[in-house]
N, C-alpha and C positions, 0 to 999 in steps of 0.2 A: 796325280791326274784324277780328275771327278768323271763317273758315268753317271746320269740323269735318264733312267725310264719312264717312260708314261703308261701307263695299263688306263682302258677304260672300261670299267665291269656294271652287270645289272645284276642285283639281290633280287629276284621277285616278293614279292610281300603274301602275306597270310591271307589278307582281304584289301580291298582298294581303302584310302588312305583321303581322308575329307577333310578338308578345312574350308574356312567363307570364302575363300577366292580359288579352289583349285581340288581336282581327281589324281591322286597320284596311285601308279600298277605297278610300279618298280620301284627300287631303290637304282638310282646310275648317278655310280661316282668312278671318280680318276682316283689312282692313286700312282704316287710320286716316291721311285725309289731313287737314291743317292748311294754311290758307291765311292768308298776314296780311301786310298793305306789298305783293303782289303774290310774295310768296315761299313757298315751299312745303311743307314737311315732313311727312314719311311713315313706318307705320310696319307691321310684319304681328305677329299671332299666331296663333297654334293654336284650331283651336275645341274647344278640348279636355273641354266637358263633353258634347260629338258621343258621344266615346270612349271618356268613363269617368263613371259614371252620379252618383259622389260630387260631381263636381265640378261649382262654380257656373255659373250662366249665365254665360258667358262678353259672350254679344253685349247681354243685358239690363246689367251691368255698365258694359260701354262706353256704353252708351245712355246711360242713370244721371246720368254726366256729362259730356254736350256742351254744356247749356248753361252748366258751368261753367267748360273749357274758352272755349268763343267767348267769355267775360267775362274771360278772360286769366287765367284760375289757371295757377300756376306750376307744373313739376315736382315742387319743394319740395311744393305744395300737393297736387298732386296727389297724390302717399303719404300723405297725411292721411284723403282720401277713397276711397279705391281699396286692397287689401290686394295686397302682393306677392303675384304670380302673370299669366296669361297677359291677361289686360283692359288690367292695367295698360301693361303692356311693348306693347302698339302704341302706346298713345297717348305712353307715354314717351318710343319711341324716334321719335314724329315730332315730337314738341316737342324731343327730343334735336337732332336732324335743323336745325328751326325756328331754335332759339337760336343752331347754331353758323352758321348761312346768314346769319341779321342780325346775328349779332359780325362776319360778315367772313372765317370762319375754316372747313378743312375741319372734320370732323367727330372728325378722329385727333388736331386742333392741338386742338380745342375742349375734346379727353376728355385731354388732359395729356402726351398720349404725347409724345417727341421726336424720332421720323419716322414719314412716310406708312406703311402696312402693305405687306408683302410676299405674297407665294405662301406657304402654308403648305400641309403634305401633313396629307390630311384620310381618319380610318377609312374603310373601307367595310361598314357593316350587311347582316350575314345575318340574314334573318329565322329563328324558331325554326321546328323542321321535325324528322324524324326523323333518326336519324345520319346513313343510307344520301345524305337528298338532302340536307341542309346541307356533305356532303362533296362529291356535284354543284356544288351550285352553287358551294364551295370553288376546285374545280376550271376552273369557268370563271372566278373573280376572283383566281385564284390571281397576275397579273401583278400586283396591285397589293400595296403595300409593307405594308401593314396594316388583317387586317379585324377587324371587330368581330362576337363569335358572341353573339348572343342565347340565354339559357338562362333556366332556370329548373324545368326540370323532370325525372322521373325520366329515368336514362340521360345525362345531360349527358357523364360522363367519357366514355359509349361516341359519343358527338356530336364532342367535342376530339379524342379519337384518330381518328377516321376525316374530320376537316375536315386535322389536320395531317397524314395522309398524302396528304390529297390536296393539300396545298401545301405544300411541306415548308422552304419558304425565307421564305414568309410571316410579319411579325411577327402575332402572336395578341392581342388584348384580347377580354375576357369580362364581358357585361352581363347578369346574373341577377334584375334588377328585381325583388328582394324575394324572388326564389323559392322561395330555399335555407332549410335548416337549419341552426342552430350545428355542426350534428354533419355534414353535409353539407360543409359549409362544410372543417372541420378534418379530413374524412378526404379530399377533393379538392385541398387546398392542396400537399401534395406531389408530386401525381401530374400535378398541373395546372403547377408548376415546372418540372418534368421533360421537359414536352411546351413550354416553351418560351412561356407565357403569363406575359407582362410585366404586367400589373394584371387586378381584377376589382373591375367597378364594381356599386354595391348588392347585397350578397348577401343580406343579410338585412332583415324587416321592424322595422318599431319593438318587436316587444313582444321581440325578443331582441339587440338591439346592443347591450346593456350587457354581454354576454358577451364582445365586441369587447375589452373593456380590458384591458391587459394582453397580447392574444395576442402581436404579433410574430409577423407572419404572413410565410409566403416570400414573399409577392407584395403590391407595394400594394393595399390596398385603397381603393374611392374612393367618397365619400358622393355617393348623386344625388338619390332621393327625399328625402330627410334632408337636405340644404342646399338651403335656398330663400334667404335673405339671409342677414345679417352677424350676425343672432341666432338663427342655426342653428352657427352654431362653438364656442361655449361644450361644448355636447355633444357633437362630435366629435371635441374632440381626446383623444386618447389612444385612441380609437376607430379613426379612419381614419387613412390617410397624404396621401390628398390630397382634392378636391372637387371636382365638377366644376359648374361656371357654365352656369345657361341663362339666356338669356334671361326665356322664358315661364314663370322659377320666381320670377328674382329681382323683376318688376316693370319690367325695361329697363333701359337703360344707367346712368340714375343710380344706381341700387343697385348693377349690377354692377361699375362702376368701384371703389364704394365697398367691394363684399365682398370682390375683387383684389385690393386694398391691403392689408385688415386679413388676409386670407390668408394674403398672401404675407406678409407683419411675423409671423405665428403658423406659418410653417413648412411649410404645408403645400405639396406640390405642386399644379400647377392640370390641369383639363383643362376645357377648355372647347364644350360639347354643343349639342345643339340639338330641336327638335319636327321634325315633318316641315313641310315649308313651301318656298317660292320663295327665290329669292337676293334678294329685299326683307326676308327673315327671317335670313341666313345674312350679308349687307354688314356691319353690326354687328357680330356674335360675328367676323369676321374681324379687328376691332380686338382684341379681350379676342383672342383667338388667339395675336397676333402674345408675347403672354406665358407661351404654354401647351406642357406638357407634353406632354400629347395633345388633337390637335383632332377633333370629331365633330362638323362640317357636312355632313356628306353629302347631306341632304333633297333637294336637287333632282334628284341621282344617283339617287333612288327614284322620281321621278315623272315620266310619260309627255311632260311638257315642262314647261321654264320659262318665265315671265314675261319681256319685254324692256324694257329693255336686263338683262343676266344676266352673273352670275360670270360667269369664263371657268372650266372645269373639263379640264384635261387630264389624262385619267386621276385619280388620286387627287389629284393638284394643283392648288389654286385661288386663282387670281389675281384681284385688285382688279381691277374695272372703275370708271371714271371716269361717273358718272350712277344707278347701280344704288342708292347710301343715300349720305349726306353728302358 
């Protein structure tokens, strides 16, 4: 017999949390414990319609189906009833969790890989802000190897020139969450080369990626809002150069194993993201990491404290803890 918990908890954060469309003061996520045989699997996600006002009930969602869960619906089964996105992806990844704890097997044996995960070095997110202080705060993170500048709105190129002087050694990625314009887009790509920015993830929204085709753009470009699973690729290629894997897009580990593979078979480069959330959310994506181009875990680095037992984070570097997810 299965028991199916619901917890819904808020991380406070360090400082409020900016991107071009939204203020976030918390982190609030569910997380999804499974019990069965005496063994236990776990899982978190974003409460993400908190956030963003288009999006489903998150926690109604999960409710939905526990009692089809405790009756032993499978992973399989569960994509059936649940649509990729952040509902799914707790309860996935504690049945993830579940499966591989009664196969016998860690969680990295269970997901196919052929060694445990290593330390991977992980973005650090600048929230968006005006030039003058995303160069502050540039300035105080300027010791880590690579941050990521949130953008998306007028002045961005006067934001990149005044974060890259104030760290000048700094690798640069840039997340424009839909901000931008086609035209925005193509008169910052050179100037944004030039200053030393290695990709730029979602620049644009859905009604102008089709302008995408064809560019050959100086800098990768990388789909976030635009890939959720494995039937979100058909329309990026030729559009992006890489994708980046969340969790709380793809539905959990099952689909994201599976959108990995066919990915990586299609070319694209990986980066692999995250919501804000605790190192219950961030265990996981450190498996899909251990394959990725650029990793963005940083969530716990955003919030006022973590969960225990927790990564270990030194500096931008995050190391497997042994009890933290599978």
């Amino acid at each position: 017999m299965r028991c199916m918990t619901i917890d819904v908890e808020k991380w406070p954060l360090h400082e409020p949390f900016v991107i071009s469309r939204m203020v976030q003061l918390n982190g609030e996520v569910i997380v999804v414990t499974i019990e069965q045989e005496g063994v236990v699997g776990r899982g978190e996600c974003e409460r993400m319609d908190v956030f963003e006002a288009d999006y489903p009930d998150v926690l109604k969602m999960v409710e939905g189906v526990k009692s089809l869960v405790e009756s032993g619906m499978s992973r399989d089964e569960l994509a059936e009833h649940l649509p990729a996105g952040a509902a799914r992806n707790a309860i996935d990844c504690a049945l993830f969790e579940l499966d591989a704890k009664l196969a016998g097997q860690a969680a990295w044996q269970f997901a196919g890989f052929q060694a445990p995960p290593k330390e991977v070095t992980t973005v650090f997110t600048l929230s968006l802000d005006t030039p003058d202080n995303m160069a502050k705060a540039a300035a105080v993170q300027k010791h880590r190897p690579i941050l990521k500048l949130k953008l998306g709105r007028e002045d961005d190129l006067a934001r990149v020139q005044a974060i890259r002087a104030a760290a000048p050694d700094t690798r640069l990625v840039i997340d424009a969450n839909t901000g931008w314009s086609f035209e925005q887009l193509e008169a910052y790509l050179p100037q944004l080369a030039l200053l030393g920015v290695e990709m730029i993830e979602q620049p644009l929204g859905a009604a102008e990626e089709h302008l995408l085709e064809g560019l050959n753009p100086e800098i990768p470009l990388v789909a976030d809002e635009s890939c959720l699973d494995r039937s979100s690729l058909g329309a990026l290629k030729g559009r992006y150069q890489a994708i980046n894997i969340k969790l709380d897009k793809t539905g959990g580990m099952t689909e994201a194993l599976a959108l990995l593979n066919e990915a990586q078979q299609q070319g694209f480069d990986i980066m692999v993201g995250c919501m804000v959330g605790t190192s219950l959310a961030m265990a996981p994506a450190l498996l899909l990491a251990q394959q990725a181009r650029w990793v963005d875990i940083d969530g716990p680095l955003l919030l006022s404290k973590d969960r225990l037992p927790a990564l270990r984070y030194e500096g931008s570097v995050v190391h497997p803890v042994e009890g933290v997810w599978g």
